[in-house]
C-alpha positions in Angstrom: 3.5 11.9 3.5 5.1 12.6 0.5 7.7 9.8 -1.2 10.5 10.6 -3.6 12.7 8.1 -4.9 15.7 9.8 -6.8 18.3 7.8 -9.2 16.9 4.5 -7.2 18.6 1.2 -8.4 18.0 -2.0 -7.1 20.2 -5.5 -7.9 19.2 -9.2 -7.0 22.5 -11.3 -7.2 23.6 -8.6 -10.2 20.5 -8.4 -12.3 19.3 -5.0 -12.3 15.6 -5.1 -11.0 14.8 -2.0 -10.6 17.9 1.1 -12.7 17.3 5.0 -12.9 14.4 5.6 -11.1 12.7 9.1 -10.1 9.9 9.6 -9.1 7.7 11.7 -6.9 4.4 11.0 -5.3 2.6 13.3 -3.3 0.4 13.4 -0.2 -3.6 13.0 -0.9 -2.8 11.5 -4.5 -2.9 7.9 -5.7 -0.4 6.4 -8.2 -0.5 3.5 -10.4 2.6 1.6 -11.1 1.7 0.0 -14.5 3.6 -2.7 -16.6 4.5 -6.3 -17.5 5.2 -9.1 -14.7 8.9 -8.3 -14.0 9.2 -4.7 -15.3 10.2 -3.7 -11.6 7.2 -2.8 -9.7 7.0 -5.2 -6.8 10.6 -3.8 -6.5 9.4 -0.2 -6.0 6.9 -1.0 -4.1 8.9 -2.5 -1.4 11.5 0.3 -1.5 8.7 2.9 -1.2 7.7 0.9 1.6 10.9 0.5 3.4 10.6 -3.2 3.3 13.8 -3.1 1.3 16.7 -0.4 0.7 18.2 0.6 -2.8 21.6 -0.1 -3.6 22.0 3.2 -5.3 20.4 6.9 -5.4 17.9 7.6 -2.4 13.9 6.6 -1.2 12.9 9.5 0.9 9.5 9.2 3.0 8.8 12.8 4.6 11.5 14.4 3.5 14.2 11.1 5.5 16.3 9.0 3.8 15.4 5.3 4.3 18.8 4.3 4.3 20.0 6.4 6.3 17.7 5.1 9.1 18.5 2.5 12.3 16.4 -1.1 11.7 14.5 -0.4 14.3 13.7 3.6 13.0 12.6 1.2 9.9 10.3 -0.9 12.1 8.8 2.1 13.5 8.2 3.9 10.3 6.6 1.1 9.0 4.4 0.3 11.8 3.1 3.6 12.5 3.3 5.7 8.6 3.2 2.8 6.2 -0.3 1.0 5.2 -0.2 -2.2 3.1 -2.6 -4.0 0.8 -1.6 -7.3 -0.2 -3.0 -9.1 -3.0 -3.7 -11.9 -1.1 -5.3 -10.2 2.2 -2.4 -11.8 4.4 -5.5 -11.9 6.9 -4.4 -14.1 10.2 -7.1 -17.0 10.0 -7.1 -17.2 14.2 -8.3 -14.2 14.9 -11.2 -12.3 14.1 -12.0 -9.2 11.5 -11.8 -7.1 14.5 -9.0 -8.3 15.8 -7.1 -8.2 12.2 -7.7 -4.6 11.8 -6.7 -4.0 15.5 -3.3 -5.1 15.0 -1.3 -2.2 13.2 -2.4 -0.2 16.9 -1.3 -2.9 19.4 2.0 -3.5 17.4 2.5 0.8 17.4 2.1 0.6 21.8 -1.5 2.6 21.1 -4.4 1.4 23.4 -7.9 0.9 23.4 -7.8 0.1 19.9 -11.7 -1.1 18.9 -13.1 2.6 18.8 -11.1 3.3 16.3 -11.1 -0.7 14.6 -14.8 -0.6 14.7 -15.1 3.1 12.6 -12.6 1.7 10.4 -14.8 -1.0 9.5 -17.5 0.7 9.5 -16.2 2.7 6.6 -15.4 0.2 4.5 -18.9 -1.1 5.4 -18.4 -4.5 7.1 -18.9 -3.3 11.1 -21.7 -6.3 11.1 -18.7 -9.2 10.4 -16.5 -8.0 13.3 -16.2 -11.0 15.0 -16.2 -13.3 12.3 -13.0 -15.2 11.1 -11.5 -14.9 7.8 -12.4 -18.0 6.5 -16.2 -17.3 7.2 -16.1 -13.7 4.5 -15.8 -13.3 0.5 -12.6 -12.1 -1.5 -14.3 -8.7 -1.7 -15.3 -8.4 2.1 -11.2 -9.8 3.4 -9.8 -7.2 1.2 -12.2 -4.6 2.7 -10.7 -6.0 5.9 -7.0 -5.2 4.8 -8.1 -1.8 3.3 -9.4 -1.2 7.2 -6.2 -2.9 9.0 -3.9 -0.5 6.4 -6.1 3.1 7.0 -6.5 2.4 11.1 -3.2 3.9 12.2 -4.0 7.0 9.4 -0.9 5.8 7.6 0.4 9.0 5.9 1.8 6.3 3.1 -0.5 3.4 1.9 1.0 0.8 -0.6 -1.4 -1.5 -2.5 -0.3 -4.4 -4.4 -2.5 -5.7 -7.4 -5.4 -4.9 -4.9 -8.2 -6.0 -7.0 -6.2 -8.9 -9.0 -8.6 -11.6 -7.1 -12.1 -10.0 -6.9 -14.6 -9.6 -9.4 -15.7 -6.5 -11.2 -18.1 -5.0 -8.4 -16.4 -6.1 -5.9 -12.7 -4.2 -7.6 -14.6 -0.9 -8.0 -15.5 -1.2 -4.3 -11.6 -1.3 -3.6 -10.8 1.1 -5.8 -13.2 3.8 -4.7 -12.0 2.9 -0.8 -8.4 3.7 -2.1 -9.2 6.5 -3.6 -10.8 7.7 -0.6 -7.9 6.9 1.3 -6.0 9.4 -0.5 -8.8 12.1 -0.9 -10.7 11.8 2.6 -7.6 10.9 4.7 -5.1 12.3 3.2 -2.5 9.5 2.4 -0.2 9.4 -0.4 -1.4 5.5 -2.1 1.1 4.3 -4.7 -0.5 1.1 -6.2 1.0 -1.8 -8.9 -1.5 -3.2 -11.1 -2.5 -4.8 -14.6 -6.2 -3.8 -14.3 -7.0 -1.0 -17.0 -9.9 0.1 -14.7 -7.8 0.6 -11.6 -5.2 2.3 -13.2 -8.1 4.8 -14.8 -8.7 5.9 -11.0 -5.5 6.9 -10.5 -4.0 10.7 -10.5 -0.3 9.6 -11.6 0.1 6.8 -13.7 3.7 5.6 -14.0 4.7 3.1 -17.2 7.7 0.9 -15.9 9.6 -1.2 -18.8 12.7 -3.4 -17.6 13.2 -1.7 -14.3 12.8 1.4 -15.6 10.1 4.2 -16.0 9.1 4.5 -19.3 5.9 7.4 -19.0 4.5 9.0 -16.7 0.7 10.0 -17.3 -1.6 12.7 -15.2 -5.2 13.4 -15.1 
């Protein structure tokens, strides 16, 4: 799914978080969003994911206008296009990995969702921990978990923020490699924030963002 953001600008009670912004990203690519705490890129991130809607110029996922879309239209998009990597796992501690990566299909009305869980897990190699609880895995194994739950609906958009900010170095390079892989084996378009050198090295695109703005942009 390709994503274009043209002459974006975003406000929080009149500071200008995001000012100027244009930028394309295209399907089967991965894009690192690079930059200081506060330069804007938790901002862009939530636009492109239509978790938020700019106050001025236009976020377009597949060629639509997110504000120019119903809430619920939103809700659907997001449910059934949109993947998301947190930097935390946001893993629900009650149920189990199984269940966790199941979710994105029960909340999008599809059925008989553990065929499909199960060879998502199985790619990121954890099918043996299927019915274990959050608690009971590493850092490295939950975000493998969210990198399954994200990819299981084939999400034509996947947004990763700081995905490896809380593992170590082996366990980041796993990560990395699987988000790669989301982009280059599935087919998604993966726009990722982060301050690691080494996961902005992996990606395609890399975007420099200064005060809300975009400063460089950088390709292979």
């Amino acid at each position: 799914m390709k994503l274009e953001l043209c002459n974006v600008g975003k406000n929080y009670e009149s500071v200008p978080a995001l000012r100027d912004v244009t930028l394309s990203c295209e399907a089967g690519t991965v894009t690192a969003l690079v930059g200081r705490s506060g330069c804007g890129k938790t901002t862009l991130l939530n636009l492109a994911g239509a978790m938020d809607l700019p106050d001025t110029g236009e976020v377009r996922l597949g060629g639509a206008a997110t504000s120019s879309l119903s809430e619920a239209r939103l809700t659907e998009l997001r449910r059934r296009h949109i993947g998301f990597v947190f930097q935390f796992f946001q893993l629900l501690p009650t149920l189990t990995v199984l269940e966790n990566v199941e979710l994105p299909l029960l909340l999008a009305g599809i059925r008989d969702t553990a065929p499909r869980s199960r060879e998502r897990l199985a790619w990121v190699g954890i099918e043996g921990k299927a019915g274990m609880l959050p608690h009971q895995l590493s850092g490295g194994e939950m975000q493998r978990v969210a990198i399954a739950r994200a990819l299981v609906h084939s999400p034509g958009l996947v947004i990763a923020d700081e995905p490896t900010c809380n593992l170590d170095t082996a366990n980041g390079d796993c990560i990395l490699k699987l988000l790669a892989e989301s982009a280059y084996k599935f087919g998604a378009t993966v726009l990722m924030a982060t301050h690691s050198p080494e996961a902005a090295a992996v990606a395609d695109v890399r975007v420099r963002m200064r005060d809300g703005r975009i400063e460089a942009v950088e390709r292979k």
